[in-house]
C-alpha positions, 0 to 999 in steps of 0.5 A: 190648356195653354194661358194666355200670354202674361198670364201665370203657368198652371202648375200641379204639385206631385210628390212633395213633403208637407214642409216643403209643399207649404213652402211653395204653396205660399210662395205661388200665393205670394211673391211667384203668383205672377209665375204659377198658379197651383191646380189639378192635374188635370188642369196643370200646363206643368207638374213640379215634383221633389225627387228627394222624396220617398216615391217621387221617381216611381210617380213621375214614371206613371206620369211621364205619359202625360206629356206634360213639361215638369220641374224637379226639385233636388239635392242633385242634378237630375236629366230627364226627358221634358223636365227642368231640373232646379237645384236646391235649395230653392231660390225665387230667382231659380224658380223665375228662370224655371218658367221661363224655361218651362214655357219654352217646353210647352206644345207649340201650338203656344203662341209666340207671344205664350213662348216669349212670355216675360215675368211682370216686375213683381215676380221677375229678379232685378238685373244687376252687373253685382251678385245679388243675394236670392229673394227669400219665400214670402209675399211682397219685396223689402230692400237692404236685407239679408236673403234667407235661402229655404233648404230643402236637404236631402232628408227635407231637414227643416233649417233655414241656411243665412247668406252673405247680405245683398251687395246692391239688393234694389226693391222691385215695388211698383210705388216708391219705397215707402218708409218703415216704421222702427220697432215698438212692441206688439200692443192693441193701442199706438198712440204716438206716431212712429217717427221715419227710420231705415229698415233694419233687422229688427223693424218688421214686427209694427202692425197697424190698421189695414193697409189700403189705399187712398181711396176717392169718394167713389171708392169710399161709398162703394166699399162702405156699400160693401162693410155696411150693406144699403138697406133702409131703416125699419119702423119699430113698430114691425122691426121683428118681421121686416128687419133684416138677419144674416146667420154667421154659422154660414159665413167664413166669420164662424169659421174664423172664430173657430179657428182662433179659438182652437188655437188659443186652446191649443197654444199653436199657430192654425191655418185656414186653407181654401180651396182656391190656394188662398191662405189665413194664418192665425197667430194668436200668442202674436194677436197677428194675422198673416195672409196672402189675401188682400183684404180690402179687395172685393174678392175677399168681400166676396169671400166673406159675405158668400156662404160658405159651402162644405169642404171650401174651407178647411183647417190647418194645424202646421207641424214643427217642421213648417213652422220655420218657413211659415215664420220667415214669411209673415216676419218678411212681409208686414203688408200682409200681416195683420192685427188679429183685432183688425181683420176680425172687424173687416170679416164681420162687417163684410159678413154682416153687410149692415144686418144683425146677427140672427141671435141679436135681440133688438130689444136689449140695451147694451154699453160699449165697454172700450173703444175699437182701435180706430188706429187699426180697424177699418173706418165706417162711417159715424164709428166715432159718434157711435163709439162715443154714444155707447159708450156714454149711455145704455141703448138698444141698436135703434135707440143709437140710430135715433141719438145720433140721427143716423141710417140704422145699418150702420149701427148695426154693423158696428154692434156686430164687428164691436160683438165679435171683439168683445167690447159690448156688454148688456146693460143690466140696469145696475148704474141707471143713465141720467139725463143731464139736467138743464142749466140752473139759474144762477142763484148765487148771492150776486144774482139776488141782489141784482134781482132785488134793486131791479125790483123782482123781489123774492127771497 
């Protein structure tokens, strides 16, 4: 029942208004993911409730048997056997200190180590003789701004009460801070750099391509393996039959495509909400994507290019009364937030794996409309050459292959991601690709004077 030491507390959500239970549920998936993990009751090393909540204190005297330690949540001070009590509104710090104290109320068959556990860095409030203004809800730290306190009021109102700015605020990254772009609009295209400038209020809305790490050839190949798969070529003469297809309606890329597309219908922000507590917010009056998954990890691989079971997934339309806190989350914490653009290519590629889509007609030439933004979307290998061939000229999946002489699943990777963006067009035959012809003889009048006095004759 008991985790080990260091690892995060098992926590069970009980009664809780849907506003104030999205709030922690991204804050568990994000900036407290060192502190709790949400599970089942049955699972749960601890139960958190709101007692400001319509039925709150009836469900926690049928549960008060199960001898499990709690953390209640209130407007005013509440004592009860075996619980913490946190006041709100609720604070990351107050939060910290509750599973500290919530591991002290463990049974004791814990070990010392479970008892004495410590919170890693990236969840634990840096010490400070200066008072230090309370980390907001989000993933992720940034320094020298004011914290956002989330007020769950009596009455769950949904407001956001602003404190005085940090005195001294220190991040708490692992890495040197890096620095924060100023801000520019939120547009498909960059192309100047950005130049270095202090964070600001105003610098969080500057998205570029996945944020991932450097990587080593190793680690390159390996996720290249990952975007586009390791099978070899096809001969033509049986590709139909020996050609391998993956069906998008099984993967987390159909579902994806549904959601946005609800969204732009509906004109409101959708989540995607999994079973394992991890979250896809899709903002598309934004063109952004806000998520606590890290996309360039092997478990989001594994994510997308494992089908989907039924009931994995479901979606997530957020009231007015979320959206607040939803908003303060994906506006604090630009890691993690995303050009819609770019994380629709990494979930196609992944989903496809190097193959084509079971609907794909390999005998169809198409031509590539514009360009991918190679400043966002994640790089494969040859994505130039094979954005500038098809671009140039009409071809089907294994005529580019056989321009550029490269293995054929990379093509087919870049055919499905660039699909999903829209940026293929079939080729239908109405401005027919020349061949540029060779060089001419020079035939100007010098040339033939020459020709003549050399004695080659001819007019």
């Amino acid at each position: 029942m008991l985790n080990s030491s260091g690892n995060p507390l098992r926590i069970a959500l009980l009664s809780i208004s849907p506003h104030n239970r999205a709030i922690l549920e991204f804050f568990f998936a994000g900036a407290g993911k060192q502190l709790f993990k949400v599970s089942s009751l049955a699972e749960a090393d601890t139960l958190i409730i709101d007692f400001d909540h319509p039925g709150a204190d009836l469900e926690w005297q049928q549960r008060s048997n199960a001898a499990k330690p709690g953390i209640v949540l209130s407007v005013r001070e509440v004592r009860l056997p075996n619980t913490i009590w946190v006041p709100k509104p609720l604070t990351s710090q107050a939060l910290t200190k509750a599973a500290e104290q919530i591991r002290a109320l463990l049974p004791k068959t814990a070990t010392t180590a479970e008892r004495d556990y410590v919170p890693s860095p990236t969840a634990q409030p840096a010490t400070a003789k200066t008072t230090v203004a309370a980390q907001p809800f989000g993933l992720g730290q940034r320094k020298l701004r004011p914290s956002m306190l989330l007020d769950f009021g009596k009455e769950d109102a949904d407001t956001l009460t602003q404190t005085k700015p940090a005195v001294a605020e220190k991040p708490l990254a692992k890495e040197p801070p890096k620095p924060i772009a100023p801000t520019k609009p939120l547009v498909r295209d960059s192309a100047q750099p950005a130049p270095v400038a202090e964070p600001t209020d105003s610098s969080f809305l500057t998205f570029g391509e996945i944020a991932t790490p450097e990587k080593n050839q190793a680690q390159l190949e390996h996720r290249w393996r990952l975007l586009c798969g390791t099978q070899a070529d096809v001969n033509l003469a049986n590709a139909q039959a020996t050609i391998q297809r993956f069906t998008a309606d099984n993967y987390l890329l159909k579902i994806l495509l549904n959601a946005l597309q609800q969204a732009k219908q509906s004109g409101t922000a959708v989540q995607l909400k999994f079973d394992s507590y991890d979250q896809i917010l899709l903002l598309p009056n934004l063109n952004l994507a806000y998520t606590n998954l890290d996309l360039d990890s092997d478990h989001f691989a594994t994510l997308c290019n494992t089908p989907i079971q039924a009931g994995k997934v479901h979606l997530h339309t957020p009231i007015a009364a979320e959206l607040p806190a939803l908003e303060q989350a994906y506006l604090a914490d630009k890691e993690h937030t995303h050009d819609l653009e770019s994380i629709l290519w990494t979930v196609s590629l992944l989903a496809s794996h190097g193959r084509l889509n079971r609907d794909a007609n390999i005998n169809q030439r198409w031509v590539l409309k514009h360009w991918p933004n190679l400043t966002r979307v994640e790089n494969i290998p040859h994505v130039m050459r094979i954005s500038a061939a098809w671009q140039q000229r009409p071809g089907t999946v294994f005529d580019v292959a056989k321009w550029l002489d490269i293995p054929q699943r990379y093509v087919f990777a870049f055919y499905t991601a660039a699909s999903v963006l829209g940026l293929m067009a079939i080729d239908e035959g109405k401005v027919e690709y020349q061949e540029k012809e060779a060089p001419k003889k020079n035939r100007g009048l010098f040339s033939r004077l020459l020709k003549r006095l050399l004695g080659g004759g001819g007019n």
